[in-house]
LUMMI-776434 format. One record per residue (C-alpha): x, y, z; residue number from 1. Coordinates in steps of 0.02 Angstrom, whole numbers, m for minus. Each point is the difference from the previous one (the first is absolute). Layout:
! residues N
<<X, Y, Z>, NUM>
...
This chain:
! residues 626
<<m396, m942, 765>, 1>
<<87, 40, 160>, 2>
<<m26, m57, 159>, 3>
<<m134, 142, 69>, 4>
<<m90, m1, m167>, 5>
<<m28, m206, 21>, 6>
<<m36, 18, 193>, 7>
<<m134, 121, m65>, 8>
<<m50, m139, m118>, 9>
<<m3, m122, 123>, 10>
<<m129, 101, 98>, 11>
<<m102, 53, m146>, 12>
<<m29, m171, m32>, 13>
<<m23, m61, 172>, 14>
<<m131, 137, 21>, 15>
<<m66, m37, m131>, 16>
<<m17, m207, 30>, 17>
<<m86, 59, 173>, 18>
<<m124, 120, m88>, 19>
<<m69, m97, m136>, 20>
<<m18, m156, 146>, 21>
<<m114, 134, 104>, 22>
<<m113, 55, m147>, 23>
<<m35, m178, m39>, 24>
<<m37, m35, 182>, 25>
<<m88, 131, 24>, 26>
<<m100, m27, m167>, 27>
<<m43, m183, 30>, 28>
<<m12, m1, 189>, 29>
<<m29, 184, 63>, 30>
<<m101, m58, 179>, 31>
<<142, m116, 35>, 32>
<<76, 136, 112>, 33>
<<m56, 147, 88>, 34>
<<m27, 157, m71>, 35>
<<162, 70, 77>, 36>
<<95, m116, m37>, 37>
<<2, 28, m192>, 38>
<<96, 184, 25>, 39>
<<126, m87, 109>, 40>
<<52, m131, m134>, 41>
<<m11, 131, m125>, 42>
<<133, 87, 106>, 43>
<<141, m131, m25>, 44>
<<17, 14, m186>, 45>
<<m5, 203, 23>, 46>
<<123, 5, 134>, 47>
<<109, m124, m97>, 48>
<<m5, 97, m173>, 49>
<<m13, 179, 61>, 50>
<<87, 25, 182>, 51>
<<136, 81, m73>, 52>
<<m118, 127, m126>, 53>
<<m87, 45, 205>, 54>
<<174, 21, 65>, 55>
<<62, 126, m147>, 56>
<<m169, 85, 22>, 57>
<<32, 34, 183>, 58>
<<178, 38, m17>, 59>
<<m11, 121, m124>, 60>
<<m156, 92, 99>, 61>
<<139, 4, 121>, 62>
<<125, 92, m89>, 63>
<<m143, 106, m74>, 64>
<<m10, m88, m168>, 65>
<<m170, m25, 8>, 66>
<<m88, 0, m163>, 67>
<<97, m139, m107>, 68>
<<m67, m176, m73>, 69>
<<42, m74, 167>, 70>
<<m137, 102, 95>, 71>
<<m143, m5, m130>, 72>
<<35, m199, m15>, 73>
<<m18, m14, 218>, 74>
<<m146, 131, m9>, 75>
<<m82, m111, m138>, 76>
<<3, m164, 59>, 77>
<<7, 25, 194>, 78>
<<m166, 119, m36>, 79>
<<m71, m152, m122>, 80>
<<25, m127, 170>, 81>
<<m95, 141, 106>, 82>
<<m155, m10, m148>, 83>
<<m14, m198, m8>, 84>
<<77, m24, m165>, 85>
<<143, m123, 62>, 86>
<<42, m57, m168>, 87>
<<17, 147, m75>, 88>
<<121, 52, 130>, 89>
<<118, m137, m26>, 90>
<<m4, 3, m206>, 91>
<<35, 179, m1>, 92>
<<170, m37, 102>, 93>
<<29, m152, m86>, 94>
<<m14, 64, m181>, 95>
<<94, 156, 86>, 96>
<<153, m91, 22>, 97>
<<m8, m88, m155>, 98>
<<2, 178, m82>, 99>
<<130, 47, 98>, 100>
<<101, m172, m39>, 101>
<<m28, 53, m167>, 102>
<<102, 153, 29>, 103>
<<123, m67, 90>, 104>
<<38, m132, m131>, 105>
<<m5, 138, m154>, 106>
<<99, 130, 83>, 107>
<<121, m156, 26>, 108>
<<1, m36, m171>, 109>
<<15, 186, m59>, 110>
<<149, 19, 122>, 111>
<<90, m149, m54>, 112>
<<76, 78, m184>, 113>
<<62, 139, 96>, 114>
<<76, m97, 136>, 115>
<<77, m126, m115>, 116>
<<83, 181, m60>, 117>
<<51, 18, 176>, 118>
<<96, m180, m17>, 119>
<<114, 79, m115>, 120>
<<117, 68, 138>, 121>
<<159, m92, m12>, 122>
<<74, m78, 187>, 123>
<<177, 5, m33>, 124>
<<130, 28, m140>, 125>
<<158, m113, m10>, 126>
<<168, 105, 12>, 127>
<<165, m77, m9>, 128>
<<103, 19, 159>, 129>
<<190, m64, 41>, 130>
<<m43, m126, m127>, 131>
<<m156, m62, 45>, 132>
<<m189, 52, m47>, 133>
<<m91, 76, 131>, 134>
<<m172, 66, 14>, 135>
<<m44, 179, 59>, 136>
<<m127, 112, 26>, 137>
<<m45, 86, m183>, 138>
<<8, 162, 109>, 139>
<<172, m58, 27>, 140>
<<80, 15, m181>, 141>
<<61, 142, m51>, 142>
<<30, 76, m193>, 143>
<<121, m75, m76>, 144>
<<10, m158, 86>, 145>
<<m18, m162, m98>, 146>
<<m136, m122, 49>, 147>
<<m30, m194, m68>, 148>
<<m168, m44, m32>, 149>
<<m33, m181, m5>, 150>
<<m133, m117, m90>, 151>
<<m168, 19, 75>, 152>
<<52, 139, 110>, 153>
<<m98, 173, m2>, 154>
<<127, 153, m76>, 155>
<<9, 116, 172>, 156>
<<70, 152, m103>, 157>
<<m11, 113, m174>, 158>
<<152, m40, m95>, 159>
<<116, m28, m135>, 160>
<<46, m208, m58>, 161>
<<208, m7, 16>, 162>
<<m7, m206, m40>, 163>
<<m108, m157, m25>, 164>
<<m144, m2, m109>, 165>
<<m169, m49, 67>, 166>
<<m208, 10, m18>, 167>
<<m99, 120, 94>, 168>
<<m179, m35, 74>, 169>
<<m81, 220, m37>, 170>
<<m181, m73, 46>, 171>
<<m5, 77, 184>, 172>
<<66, 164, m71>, 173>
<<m71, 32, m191>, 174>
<<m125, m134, m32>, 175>
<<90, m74, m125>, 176>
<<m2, m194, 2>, 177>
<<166, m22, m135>, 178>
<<175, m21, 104>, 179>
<<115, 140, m52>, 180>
<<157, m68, m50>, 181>
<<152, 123, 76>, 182>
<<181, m15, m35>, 183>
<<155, 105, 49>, 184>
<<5, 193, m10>, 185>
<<m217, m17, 6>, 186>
<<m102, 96, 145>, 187>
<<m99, m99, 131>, 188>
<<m117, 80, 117>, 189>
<<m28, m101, 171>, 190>
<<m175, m87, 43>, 191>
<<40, m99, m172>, 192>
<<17, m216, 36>, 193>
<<174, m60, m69>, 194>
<<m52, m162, m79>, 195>
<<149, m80, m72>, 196>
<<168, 21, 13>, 197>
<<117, 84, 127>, 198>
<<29, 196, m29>, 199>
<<105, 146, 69>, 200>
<<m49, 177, 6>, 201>
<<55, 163, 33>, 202>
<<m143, 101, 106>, 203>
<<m12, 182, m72>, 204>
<<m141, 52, 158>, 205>
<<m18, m28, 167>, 206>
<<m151, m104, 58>, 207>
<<m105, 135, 37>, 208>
<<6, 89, m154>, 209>
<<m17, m180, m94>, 210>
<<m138, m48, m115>, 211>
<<m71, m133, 153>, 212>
<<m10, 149, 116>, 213>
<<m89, 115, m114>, 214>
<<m137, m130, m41>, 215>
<<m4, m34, 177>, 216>
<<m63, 164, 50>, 217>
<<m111, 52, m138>, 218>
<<m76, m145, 45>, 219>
<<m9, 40, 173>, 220>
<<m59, 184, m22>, 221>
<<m123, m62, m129>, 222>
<<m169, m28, 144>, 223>
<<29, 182, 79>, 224>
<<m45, 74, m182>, 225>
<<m181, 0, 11>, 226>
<<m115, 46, m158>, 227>
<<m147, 121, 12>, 228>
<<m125, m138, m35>, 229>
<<82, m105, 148>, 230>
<<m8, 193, 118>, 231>
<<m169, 24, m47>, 232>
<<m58, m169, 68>, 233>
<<92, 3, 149>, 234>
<<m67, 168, 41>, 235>
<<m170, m87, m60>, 236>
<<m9, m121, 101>, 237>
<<70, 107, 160>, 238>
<<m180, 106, m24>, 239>
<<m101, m131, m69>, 240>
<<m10, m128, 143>, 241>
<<m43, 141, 152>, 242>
<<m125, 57, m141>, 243>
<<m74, m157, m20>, 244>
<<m4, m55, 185>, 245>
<<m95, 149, 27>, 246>
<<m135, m29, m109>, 247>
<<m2, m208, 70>, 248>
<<m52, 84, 177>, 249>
<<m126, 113, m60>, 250>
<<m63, m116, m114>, 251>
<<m24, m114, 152>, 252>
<<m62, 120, 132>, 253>
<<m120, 136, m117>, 254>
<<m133, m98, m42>, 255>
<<m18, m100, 166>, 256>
<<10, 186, 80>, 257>
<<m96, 94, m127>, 258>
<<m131, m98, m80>, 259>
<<m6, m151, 147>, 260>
<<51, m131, m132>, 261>
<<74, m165, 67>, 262>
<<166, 4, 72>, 263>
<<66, m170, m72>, 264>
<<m35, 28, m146>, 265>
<<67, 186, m26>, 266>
<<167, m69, 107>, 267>
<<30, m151, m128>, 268>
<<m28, 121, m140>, 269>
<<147, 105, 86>, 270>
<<136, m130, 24>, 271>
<<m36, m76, m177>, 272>
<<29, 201, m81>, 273>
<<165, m31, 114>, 274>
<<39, m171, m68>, 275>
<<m16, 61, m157>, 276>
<<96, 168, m8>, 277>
<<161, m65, 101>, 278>
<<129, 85, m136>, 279>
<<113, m164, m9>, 280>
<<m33, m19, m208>, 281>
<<64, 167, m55>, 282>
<<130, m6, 149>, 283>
<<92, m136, m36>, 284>
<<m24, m26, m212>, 285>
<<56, 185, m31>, 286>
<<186, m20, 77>, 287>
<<m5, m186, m51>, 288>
<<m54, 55, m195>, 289>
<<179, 115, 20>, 290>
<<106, m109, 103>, 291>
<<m18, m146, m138>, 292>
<<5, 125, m129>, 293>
<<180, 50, 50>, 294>
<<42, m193, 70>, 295>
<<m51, m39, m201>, 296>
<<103, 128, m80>, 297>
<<156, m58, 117>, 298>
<<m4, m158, m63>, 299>
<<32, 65, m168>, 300>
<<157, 89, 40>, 301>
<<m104, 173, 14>, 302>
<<m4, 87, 171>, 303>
<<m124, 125, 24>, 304>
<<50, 112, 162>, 305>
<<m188, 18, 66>, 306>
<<m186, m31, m41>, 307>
<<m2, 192, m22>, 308>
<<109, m32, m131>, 309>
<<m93, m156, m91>, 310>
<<m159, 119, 9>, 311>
<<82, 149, m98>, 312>
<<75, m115, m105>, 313>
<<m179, m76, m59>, 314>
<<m52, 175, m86>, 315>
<<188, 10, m101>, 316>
<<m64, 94, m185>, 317>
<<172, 72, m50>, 318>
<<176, m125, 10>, 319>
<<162, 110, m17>, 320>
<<147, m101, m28>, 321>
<<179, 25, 36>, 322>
<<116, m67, m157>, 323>
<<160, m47, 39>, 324>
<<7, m137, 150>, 325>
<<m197, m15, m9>, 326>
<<m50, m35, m190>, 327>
<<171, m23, m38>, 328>
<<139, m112, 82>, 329>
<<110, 156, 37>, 330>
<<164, m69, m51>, 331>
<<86, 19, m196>, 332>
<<16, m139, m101>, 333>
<<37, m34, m164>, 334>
<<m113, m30, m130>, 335>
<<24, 5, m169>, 336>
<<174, 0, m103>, 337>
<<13, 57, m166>, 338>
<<167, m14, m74>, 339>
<<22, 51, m183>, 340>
<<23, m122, m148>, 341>
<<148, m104, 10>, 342>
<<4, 14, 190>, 343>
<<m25, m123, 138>, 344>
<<m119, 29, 127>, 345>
<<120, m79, 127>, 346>
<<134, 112, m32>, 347>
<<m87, 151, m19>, 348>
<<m45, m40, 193>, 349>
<<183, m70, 65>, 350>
<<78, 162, m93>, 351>
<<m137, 99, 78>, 352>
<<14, m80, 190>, 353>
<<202, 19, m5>, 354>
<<m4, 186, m34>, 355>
<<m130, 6, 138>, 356>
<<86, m111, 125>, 357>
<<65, 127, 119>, 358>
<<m155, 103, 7>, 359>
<<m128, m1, 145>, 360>
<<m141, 86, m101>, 361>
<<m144, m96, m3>, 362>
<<m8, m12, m192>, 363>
<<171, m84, m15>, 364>
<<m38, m120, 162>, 365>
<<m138, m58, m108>, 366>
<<101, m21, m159>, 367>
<<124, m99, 96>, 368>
<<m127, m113, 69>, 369>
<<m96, m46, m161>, 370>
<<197, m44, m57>, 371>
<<11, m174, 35>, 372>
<<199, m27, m18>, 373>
<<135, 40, 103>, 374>
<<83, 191, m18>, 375>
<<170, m8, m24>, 376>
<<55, 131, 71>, 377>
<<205, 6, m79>, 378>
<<m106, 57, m160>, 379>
<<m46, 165, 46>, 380>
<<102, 134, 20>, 381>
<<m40, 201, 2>, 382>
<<m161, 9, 78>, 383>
<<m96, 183, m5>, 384>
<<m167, 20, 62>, 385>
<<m89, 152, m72>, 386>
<<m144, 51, 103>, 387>
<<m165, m1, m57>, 388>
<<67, m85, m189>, 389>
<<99, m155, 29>, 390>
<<165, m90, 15>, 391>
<<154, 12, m127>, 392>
<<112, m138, 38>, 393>
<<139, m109, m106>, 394>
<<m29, m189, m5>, 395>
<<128, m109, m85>, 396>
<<87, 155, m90>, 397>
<<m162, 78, m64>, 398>
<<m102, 151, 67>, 399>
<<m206, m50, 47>, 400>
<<m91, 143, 19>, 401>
<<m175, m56, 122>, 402>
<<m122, 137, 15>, 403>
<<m144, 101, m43>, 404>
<<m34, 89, m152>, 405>
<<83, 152, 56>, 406>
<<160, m106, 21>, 407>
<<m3, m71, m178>, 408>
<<m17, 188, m70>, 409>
<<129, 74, 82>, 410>
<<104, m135, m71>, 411>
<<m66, 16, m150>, 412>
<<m70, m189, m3>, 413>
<<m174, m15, m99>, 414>
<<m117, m109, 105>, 415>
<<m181, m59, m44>, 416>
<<m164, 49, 102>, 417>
<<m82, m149, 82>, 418>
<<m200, m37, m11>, 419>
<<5, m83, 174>, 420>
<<m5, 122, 140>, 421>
<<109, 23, 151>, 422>
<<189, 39, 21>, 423>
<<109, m35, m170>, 424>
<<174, m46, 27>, 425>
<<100, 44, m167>, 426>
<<154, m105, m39>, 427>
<<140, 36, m119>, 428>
<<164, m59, m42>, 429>
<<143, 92, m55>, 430>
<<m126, 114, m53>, 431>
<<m100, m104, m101>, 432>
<<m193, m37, 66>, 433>
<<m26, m183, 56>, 434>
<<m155, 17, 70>, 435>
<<m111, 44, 179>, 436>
<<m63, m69, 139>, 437>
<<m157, 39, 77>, 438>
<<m35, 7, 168>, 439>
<<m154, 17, 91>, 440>
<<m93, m29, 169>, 441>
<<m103, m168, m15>, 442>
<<m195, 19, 29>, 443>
<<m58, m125, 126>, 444>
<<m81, m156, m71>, 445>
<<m167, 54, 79>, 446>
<<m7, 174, 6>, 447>
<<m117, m3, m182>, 448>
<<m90, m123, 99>, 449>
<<m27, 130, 141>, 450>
<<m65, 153, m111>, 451>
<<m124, m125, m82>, 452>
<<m53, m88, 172>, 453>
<<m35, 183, 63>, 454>
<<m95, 47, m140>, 455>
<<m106, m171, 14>, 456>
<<m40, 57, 182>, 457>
<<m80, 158, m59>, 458>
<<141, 107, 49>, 459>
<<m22, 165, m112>, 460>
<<157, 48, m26>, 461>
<<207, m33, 7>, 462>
<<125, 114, m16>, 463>
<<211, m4, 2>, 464>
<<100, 112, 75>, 465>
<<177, m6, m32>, 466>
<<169, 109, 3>, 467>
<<47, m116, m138>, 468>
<<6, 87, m191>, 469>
<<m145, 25, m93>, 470>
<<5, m99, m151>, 471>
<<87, m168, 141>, 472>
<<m179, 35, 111>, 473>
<<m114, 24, m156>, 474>
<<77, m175, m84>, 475>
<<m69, m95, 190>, 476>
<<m169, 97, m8>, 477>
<<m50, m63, m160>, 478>
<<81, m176, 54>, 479>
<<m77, m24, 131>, 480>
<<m179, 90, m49>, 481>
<<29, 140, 146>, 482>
<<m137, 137, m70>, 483>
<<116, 173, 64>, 484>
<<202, 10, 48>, 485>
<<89, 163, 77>, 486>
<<195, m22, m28>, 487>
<<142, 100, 29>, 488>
<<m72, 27, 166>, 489>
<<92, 41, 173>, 490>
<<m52, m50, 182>, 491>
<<m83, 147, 27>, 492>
<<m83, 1, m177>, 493>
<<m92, m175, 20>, 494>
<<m72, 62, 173>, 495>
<<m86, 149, m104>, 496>
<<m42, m111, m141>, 497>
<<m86, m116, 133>, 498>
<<m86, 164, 91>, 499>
<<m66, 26, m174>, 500>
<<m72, m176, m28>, 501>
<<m68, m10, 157>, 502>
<<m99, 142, m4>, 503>
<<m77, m44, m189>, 504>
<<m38, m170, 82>, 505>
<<m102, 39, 141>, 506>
<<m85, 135, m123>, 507>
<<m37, m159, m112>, 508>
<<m70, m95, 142>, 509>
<<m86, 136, 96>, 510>
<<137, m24, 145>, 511>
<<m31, m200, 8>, 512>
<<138, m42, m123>, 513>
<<172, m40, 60>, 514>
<<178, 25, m58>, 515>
<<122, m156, 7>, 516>
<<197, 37, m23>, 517>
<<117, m130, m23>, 518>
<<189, 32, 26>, 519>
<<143, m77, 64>, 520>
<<153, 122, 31>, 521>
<<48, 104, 137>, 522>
<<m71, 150, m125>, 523>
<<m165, m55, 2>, 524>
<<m21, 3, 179>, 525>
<<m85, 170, 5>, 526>
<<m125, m45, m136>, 527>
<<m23, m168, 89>, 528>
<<m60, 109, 155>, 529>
<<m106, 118, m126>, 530>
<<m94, m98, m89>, 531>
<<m173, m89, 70>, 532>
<<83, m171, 1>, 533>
<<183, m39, m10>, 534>
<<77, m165, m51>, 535>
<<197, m50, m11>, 536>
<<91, m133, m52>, 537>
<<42, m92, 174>, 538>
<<145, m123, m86>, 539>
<<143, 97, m60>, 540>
<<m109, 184, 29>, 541>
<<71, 128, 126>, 542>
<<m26, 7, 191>, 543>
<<m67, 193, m30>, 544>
<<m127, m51, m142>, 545>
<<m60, m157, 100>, 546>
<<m10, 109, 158>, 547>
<<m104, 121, m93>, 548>
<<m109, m111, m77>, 549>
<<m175, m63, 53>, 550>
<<1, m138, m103>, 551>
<<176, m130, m22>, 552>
<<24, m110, m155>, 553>
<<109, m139, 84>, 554>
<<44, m76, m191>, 555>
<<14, 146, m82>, 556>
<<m117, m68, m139>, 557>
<<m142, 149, m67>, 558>
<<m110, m108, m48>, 559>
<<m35, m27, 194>, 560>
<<m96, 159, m6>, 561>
<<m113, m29, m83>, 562>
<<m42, m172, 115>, 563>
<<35, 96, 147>, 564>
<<m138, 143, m52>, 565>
<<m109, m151, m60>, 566>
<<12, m75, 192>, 567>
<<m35, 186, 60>, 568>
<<m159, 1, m100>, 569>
<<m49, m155, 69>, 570>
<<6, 21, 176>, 571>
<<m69, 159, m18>, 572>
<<m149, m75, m92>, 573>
<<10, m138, 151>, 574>
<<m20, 141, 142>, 575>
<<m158, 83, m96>, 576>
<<m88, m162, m14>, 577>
<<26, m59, 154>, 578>
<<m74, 212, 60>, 579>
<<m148, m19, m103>, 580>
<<m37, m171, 32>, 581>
<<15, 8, 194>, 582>
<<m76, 170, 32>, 583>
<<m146, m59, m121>, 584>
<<m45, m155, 90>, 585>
<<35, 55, 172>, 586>
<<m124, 189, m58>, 587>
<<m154, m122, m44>, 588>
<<16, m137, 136>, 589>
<<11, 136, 119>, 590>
<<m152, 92, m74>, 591>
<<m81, m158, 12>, 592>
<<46, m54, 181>, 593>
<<m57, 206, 28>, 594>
<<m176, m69, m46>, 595>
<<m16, m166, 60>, 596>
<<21, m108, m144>, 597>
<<184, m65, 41>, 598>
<<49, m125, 117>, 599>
<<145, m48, 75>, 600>
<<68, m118, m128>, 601>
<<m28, 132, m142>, 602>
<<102, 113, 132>, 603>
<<132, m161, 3>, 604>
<<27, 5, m180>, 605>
<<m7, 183, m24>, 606>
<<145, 17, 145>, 607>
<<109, m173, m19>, 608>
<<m46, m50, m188>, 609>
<<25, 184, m71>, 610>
<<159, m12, 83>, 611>
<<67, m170, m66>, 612>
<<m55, 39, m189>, 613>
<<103, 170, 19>, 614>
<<145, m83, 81>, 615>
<<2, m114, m128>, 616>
<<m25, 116, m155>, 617>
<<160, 103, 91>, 618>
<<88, m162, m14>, 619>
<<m12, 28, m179>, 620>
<<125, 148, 2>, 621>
<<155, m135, 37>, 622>
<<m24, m116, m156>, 623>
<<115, 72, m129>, 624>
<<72, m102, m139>, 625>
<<183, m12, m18>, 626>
């Protein structure tokens, strides 16, 4: 707790002590004092629980705030004093403030995921200065310069490992409990906990482009982004409370006036119809049911940019996926070698990686790292790169041909078809076929995960688009179970594709349904904006996707949306409850305080314990499992 909420404890309890001593006085020895007397005691424990409620209540009429919680509580009990009913008075305040301690402790709670977000900012980075290490300002270091990062310190910047191996804590960022073990030539984006041993990096973006400062303010900018349930009730209750003040007084004054009823009893019928329809329940569990909502989905690496957001995100029917960098890892690698008889599969790949050693392409970078030996270089000579087919070079006298198929035919070298899809990287020496390599761009470990998590959750369709080839997008549908695929496709063609499934998917769910795309690149940043919902990979996606998205993936794993949809449906189903069940309770105890049947505990409960149950259901929102 913090120090006002336990001074506010301190006098709930005190209060409290003082009132339960006056009703047992009163009960056992009520002629022990004079009749006056009683209202006077009763006075202490009010004043003591509820001077600052009076003092709000006034200073907002001031400022010309009038119609709030504040006011109805003052008019309630200060009216309640002016009927007789003493008691009443002070255990409407005191169960007032214990509401409102309520709040104050679950909002704290709610807050605290985020703000342990916020805690990610790193003080200082360590640069190296006439010799010695001193610490700067991240705003300070510039691209390009070298930083060391030592055990247990926070990395300040994005960057690239130039030596030292180490552990890094991800939890604060992605969610994910496992260290990630880094090494030279490995990216490292700041807000990350260096755990073990010492390590320099290069920083490839200044601090306020940097992964820290991107979370930072998405997180910031996340309250602002209201839904239209949270709207509605604040426009709700902005009518609602004038409305139902309004009705308090005439329900007071028309009868006495009309039909010469007694005024007591009309009066206390008014202030408990106040008591009960102070707002305070739907006020305060609505924004609480979102705030924890998005507080729970930041602990799990997922950073949704408003409750607006979190609401849309709820009615998600359709899930169109990026491939590469999104289902896939986005980066070649070698996967299957298939020399022919008599060959072995470690020299088909050094032969292979020493023709390709002086290529950039990102087919022969790939070759050359799945080689595990050293290239010696003195063995090649007459390197030619043929565009679009391949590399003819001579290694230790004789001529290696590396290619595609179109390569092998021009040189009139047979070569075998391969069942496994992706790119197939003939080999042949002195014109004889030794085999191929086959190269292909890794699906992530729980992207099949994802499609069936999605389709669990009742979403009704997934769909790839891709400017991948055909048959390379149709072999990671049916892998991963994804029902359609588009491939071949430019920029411009996924944003029609998307127009296309967006309009048969609010046709399918008479304009409730939503459209979810998930993308990562720099491309996808105009479907990102199209589409109902966007969500990008926040780890190694673009600046332009993640600033076009709604919704940030801060692990890059798929499978997280499905649990970040399921904690969308969830505090969505929170905020209805806690609707129905307040407006319900609060409809019938005011119908009955109308007619005469409620008193002013009834009103108590209605206001105060209709307020704590909703608080607490909101609290609900934050408990996600890791």
């Amino acid at each position: 707790m913090t120090k006002k909420q336990k001074k506010t404890r301190t006098r709930i309890v005190t209060a409290l002590v003082l009132f339960l001593a006056l009703e047992l006085a009163e009960h056992l020895a009520p002629d022990v004092l004079p009749g006056l007397a009683w209202p006077v005691l009763y006075l202490i424990p009010y004043g003591i629980v509820g001077w600052d409620v009076l003092w709000r209540a006034v200073r907002n009429i001031k400022n010309g705030q009038v119609f709030d919680e504040n006011f109805l509580m003052a008019v309630a009990t200060v009216g309640a004093f002016g009927c007789g009913e003493y008691p009443e008075a002070v255990a409407v305040m005191l169960f007032y403030q214990v509401g409102e301690l309520f709040q104050s402790y679950a909002v704290g709670k709610s807050r605290k995921s985020i703000a342990d977000m916020m805690d990610i900012a790193p003080d200082f980075a360590n640069v190296e200065r006439d010799g010695q290490l001193v610490q700067v300002d991240p705003y300070e270091v510039a691209v390009g310069d070298e930083i060391v990062v030592k055990a247990g310190e926070r990395v300040p910047l994005d960057g690239v490992v130039l030596s030292g191996t180490s552990q890094l804590d991800t939890a604060a960022l992605t969610g994910e409990s496992v260290p990630r073990e880094v090494r030279e030539g490995d990216e490292i984006i700041s807000g990350c906990v260096n755990m073990t041993g010492l390590i320099t990096v290069r920083v490839t973006k200044p601090f306020g482009e940097s992964t820290v400062s991107r979370i930072l303010e998405l997180v910031e900018n996340a309250a602002e982004k209201k839904a239209k349930t949270e709207n509605f009730i604040t426009r709700f209750a902005r009518y609602y409370t004038p409305a139902v003040v309004g009705i308090a007084v005439l329900l007071a004054v028309v009868p006495p006036l009309l039909l010469g009823q007694s005024w007591s009893e009309w009066v206390q019928r008014g202030l408990i119809f106040l008591v009960v329809s102070c707002p305070c329940a739907l006020v305060i569990s609505v924004p609480l049911s979102f705030f924890g909502g998005i507080g729970g989905a930041s602990r799990l690496g997922i950073l949704v940019k408003g409750s607006n957001y979190l609401e849309t995100l709820a009615g998600t029917e359709t899930v169109v996926f990026d491939k590469t960098g999104t289902l896939t890892d986005g980066s070649f690698n070698v996967v299957a070698i298939h020399p022919q008889a008599g060959i072995d599969p470690d020299r088909l790949l050094s032969i292979a990686a020493h023709a390709e050693a002086y290529s950039n392409h990102p087919i022969a970078l790939s070759v050359k790292q799945a080689y595990s030996g050293p290239i010696d270089q003195q063995r090649i000579d007459d390197v030619q790169e043929q565009s679009g087919h391949g590399v003819r070079a001579k290694i230790d006298e004789h001529v290696v041909l590396v290619g595609n198929d179109k390569l092998m035919s021009e040189c009139g070298v047979g070569c075998h078809e391969c069942e496994l899809t992706g790119t197939i990287l003939h080999v042949s020496l002195d014109g004889e076929y030794i085999g191929h390599i086959v190269i292909a761009d890794v699906v992530k470990p729980d992207a099949a995960e994802a499609v069936a998590a999605l389709r669990a959750a009742g979403v009704k369709k997934t769909v790839m688009l891709t400017g991948d080839r055909a048959d390379v997008a149709a072999a990671v549908a049916k892998e991963l179970g994804i029902d359609e695929f588009r491939a071949q496709l430019l920029p411009q063609d996924k944003v029609a594709e998307v127009e296309k499934l967006l309009e048969e998917t609010h046709e399918r769910g008479s304009g409730k349904g939503k459209l979810a795309f998930v993308g990562d690149g720099i491309n996808d940043a105009p479907v990102l904006t199209r589409a109902d919902i966007g969500i990008a990979m926040g780890a190694m996606g673009s600046d332009a996707a993640i600033e076009a998205a709604d919704v940030v993936l801060m692990d890059d794993k798929p499978s997280n949306i499905a649990r970040a949809i399921g904690i969308a449906r969830k505090t969505m189903g929170i905020v209805w409850q806690n609707i129905v069940f307040a407006l319900g309770i609060k409809f019938l105890v005011l119908v009955l305080a109308a007619v005469g049947i409620a008193n002013m505990w009834l009103a108590v409960f209605a206001d105060v314990g209709v307020a704590v149950i909703a608080i607490l259901n909101a609290m609900r929102a934050m408990n996600v499992k890791k």
